[in-house]
C-alpha positions, 0 to 999 in steps of 0.5 A: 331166342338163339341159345348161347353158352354161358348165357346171362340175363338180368331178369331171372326168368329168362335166366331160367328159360335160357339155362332149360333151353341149354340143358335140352339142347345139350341133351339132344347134341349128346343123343338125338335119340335119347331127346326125342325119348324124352320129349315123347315120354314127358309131352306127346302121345305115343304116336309121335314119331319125330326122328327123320325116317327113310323109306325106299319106294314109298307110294305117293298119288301118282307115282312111287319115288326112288326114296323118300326122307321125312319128319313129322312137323311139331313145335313146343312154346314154353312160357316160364313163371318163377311161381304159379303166376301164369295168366290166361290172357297171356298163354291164350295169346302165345296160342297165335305163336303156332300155325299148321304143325302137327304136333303143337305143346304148349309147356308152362315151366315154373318151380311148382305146378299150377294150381288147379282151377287156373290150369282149369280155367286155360284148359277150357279155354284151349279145348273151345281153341282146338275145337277150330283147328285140324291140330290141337294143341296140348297143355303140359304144366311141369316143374323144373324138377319134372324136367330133371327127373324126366331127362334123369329117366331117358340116360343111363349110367354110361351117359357120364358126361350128360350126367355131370350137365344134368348135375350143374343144371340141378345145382343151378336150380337148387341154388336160385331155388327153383326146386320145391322142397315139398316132396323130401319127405318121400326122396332117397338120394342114393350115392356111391360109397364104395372106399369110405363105405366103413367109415360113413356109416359108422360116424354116421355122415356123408361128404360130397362136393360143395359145387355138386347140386342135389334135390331135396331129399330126407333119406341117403343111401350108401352104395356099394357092390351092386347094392344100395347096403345102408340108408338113414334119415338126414339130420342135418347139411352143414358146409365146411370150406377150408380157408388161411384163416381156418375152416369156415362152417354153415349150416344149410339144415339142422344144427352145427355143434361143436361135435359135428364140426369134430365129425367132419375134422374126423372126414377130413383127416379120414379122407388123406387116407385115400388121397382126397383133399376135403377143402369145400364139401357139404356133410349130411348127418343121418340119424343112424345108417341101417343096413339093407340091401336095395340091389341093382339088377342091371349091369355098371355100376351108377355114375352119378347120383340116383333118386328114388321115390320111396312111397313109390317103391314101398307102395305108399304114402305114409313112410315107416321108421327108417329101420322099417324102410331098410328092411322093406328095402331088401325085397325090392330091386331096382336097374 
């Protein structure tokens, strides 16, 4: 299927894939380099090479040519689901869909992993597959989450204008629900908060831009000067949009109470201070900022949105208490 921007289709599925198809393919107009990266990391093996290389008098059978240019053969087949709906029979058909590459994956592309005896159950059907080939195929099941935390892992903060595609992707996601919410409870969302630092946390409060898309996550992190300095555990995400009738709330998470809704008028006004017009934004309420000192150990500061996983980086899968988790926080470094 030719890619198009702005694409749309009726059903969601080849919504899905198509919006996937673009993110990848302005990934790779962005940096050939950095796609090639991530298709290594995610989906082949380290001994894949596929970036064109030029050799000067590579020896061949029977003679030594001036120069040659060459690239490594592969292909990937995606197969997308909304939910763990893949059937055997039908990814054992798009097997035909490869022929002589090299290097041939197959990716099965849902908002949740396959559960295991179905992967299971097509993985022995591919191995007695791949015993007849000289190139196997190889399965690889991932989320869209995965697909956006990988690319998230191949660009860096100078990458600001993939780093606003990936946002817009992640909002697309989040919005049609194809991120699984399972995992928030380990997921600190770390964001700049340099001029309105003072106020965040002592009103205890975030804002960012409604349209701006996020992941699920229960921590928030405020950075500033080289260092994530507070982090607290979100409460509640309500929505404010001003509108000629007034302002319009909704809660996404938690409750909206009349002090709340005076927290984000108290944002508002705060805002006009530093020349920000808070018309649509979404709030998230921590319980309490604690101080803490999580420093960045690589020059520039972030330009967009980091997230981190912090059973990953406390080393372990049961959390403390959020001032437990600032204070563990002050040993640990990240780039």
């Amino acid at each position: 299927m030719k890619i198009h921007y702005f694409q749309r289709y009726h059903e969601k599925e080849n919504v899905a894939t198509a919006n996937t198809m673009l993110l990848l393919s302005r990934l790779y107009s962005y940096s050939s380099d950095k796609f090639f990266r991530f298709l290594k990391s995610e989906f082949f093996s380290d001994s894949f090479e596929p970036e064109i290389v030029f050799n000067l008098q590579e020896k061949s059978v029977e003679s030594i040519p001036d120069a040659t240019i060459t690239q490594e053969s592969f292909k990937i087949v995606v197969e997308t689901k909304m939910s763990d709906w893949f059937h055997t029979d039908q990814l054992l058909r798009h097997l035909k869909s490869f022929s002589d590459e090299k290097y041939k994956v197959m990716i099965t592309l849902a908002p949740e992993l396959m559960k295991s005896e179905k992967k299971i159950e097509f993985e022995e059907h591919l191995k007695a597959y791949n015993a007849t080939q000289i190139y196997p195929v190889m399965h690889v099941n991932t989320t869209f989450e995965g697909i956006i935390d990988a690319i998230r892992d191949v660009i860096d903060d100078r990458d600001s204008e993939m780093q606003e595609v990936l946002d817009d992707y992640l909002n697309y996601c989040y919005n049609d629900k194809l991120v699984i919410v399972s995992d928030s409870w380990k997921r600190m969302r770390v964001q700049l908060a340099g001029t309105t630092f003072n106020f965040n946390v002592s009103e205890n409060l975030y804002y960012d831009n409604i349209e701006r898309g996020f992941s699920a996550h229960d921590y928030l992190g405020l950075y500033k000067e080289k260092s994530v300095r507070a982090v607290g555990k979100i409460t509640a995400i309500i929505t404010a949009v001003t509108t000629e009738d007034g302002i319009k709330y909704k809660a996404e998470l938690g409750e909206l109470s009349d002090d709340r809704k005076q927290q984000i008028c108290k944002a508002i006004e705060d805002g006009r201070n530093y020349g920000y017009v808070l018309s649509a934004n979404r709030y998230f309420f921590v319980d309490k900022f604690y101080e803490t000192d999580f420093k960045k150990i690589t020059p520039r500061a972030p330009m967009g949105t980091r997230v981190f996983d912090l059973s990953q980086i406390l080393e372990t899968e049961q959390l403390p208490e959020t001032p437990e988790i600032a204070e563990l926080l002050k040993s640990k470094t990240w780039g």
